[in-house]
C-alpha positions in Angstrom: 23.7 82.6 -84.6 26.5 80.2 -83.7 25.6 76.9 -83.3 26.4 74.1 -81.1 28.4 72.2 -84.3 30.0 74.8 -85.2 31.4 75.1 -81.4 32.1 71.0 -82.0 34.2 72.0 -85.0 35.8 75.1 -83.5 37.1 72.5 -80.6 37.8 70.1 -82.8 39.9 71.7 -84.9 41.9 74.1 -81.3 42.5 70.2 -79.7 43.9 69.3 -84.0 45.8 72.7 -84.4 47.1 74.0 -81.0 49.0 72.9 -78.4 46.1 74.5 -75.9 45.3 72.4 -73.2 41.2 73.7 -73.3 40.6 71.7 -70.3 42.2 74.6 -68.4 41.2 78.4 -67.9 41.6 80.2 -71.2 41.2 83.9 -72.3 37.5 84.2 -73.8 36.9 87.5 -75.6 33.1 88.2 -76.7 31.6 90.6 -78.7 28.7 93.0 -79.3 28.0 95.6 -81.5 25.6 98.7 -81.9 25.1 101.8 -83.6 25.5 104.1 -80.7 28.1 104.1 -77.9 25.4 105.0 -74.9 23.6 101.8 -75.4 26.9 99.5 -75.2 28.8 101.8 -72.2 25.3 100.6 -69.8 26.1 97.2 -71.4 29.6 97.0 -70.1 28.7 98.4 -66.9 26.3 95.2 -66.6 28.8 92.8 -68.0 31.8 94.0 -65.4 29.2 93.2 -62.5 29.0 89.6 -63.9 32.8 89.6 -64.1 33.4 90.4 -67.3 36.6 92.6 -67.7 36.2 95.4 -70.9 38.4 95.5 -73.3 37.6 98.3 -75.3 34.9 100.1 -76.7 35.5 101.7 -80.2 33.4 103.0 -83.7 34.8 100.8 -86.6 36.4 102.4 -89.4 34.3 103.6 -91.9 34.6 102.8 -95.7 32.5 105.5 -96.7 31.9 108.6 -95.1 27.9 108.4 -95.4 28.4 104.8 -93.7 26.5 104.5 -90.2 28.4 104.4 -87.0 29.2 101.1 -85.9 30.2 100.6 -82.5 32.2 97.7 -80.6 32.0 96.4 -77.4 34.8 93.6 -76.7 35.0 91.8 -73.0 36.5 89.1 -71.6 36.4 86.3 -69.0 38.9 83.7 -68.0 37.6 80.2 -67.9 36.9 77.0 -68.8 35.0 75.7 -71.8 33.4 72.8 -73.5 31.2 72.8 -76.3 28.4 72.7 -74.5 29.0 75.6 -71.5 30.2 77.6 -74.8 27.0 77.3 -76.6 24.8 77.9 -73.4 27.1 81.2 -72.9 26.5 82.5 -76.3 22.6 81.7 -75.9 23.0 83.5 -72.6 24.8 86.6 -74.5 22.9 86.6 -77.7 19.9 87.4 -74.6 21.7 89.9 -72.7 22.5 91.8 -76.6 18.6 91.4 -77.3 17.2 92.1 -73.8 19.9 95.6 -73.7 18.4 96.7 -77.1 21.9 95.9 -78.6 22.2 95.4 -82.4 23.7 92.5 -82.2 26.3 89.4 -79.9 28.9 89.1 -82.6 30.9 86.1 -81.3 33.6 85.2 -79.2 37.6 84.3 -79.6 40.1 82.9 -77.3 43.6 82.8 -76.3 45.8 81.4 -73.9 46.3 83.1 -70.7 49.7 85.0 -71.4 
């Protein structure tokens, strides 16, 4: 799990290396993962009708053949963040992966909005 100094750090080091102004809407991408695709398309259907926009929905590449399937599930929202309302989203997302009998909430990224 992410924690809420790990977010402090995160922040701390955008505000040190970027020219981001985070006090404005930004690009969040967040990610979940599963071993079947069925599972994570009724997840993105759920996510869209809380305004989340999908990205993509893909298996990962395998390094062995025998490997299990891994699947991804990337969506995004554009808004604002601190620390905090970053950490109570991915509480509210590592939920949603658990109460959807997804594998796992993988984390999140961000950009600017382009």
């Amino acid at each position: 799990m992410i924690t809420r100094e790990q977010l402090v750090d995160m922040f701390d080091n955008m505000a040190r290396e970027t020219s981001w102004d985070l006090t404005k809407p930004m690009v969040w991408g967040y990610f979940f993962t599963n071993d079947a695709r069925a599972e994570l398309e009724a997840a993105a259907a759920l996510l869209q009708a809380q305004g989340y926009r999908v990205v993509a929905l893909y298996l990962d590449d395998k390094e062995r053949p025998r490997d299990p399937d891994l699947w991804w599930l990337h969506v995004e929202k554009t808004e604002v963040h601190t620390p905090d309302s970053l950490d109570q989203r991915n509480q509210a997302l590592y939920r949603f992966a658990d109460e959807n009998d997804l594998d796992a909430y993988d984390g999140m990224d961000v950009g600017v909005i382009e």
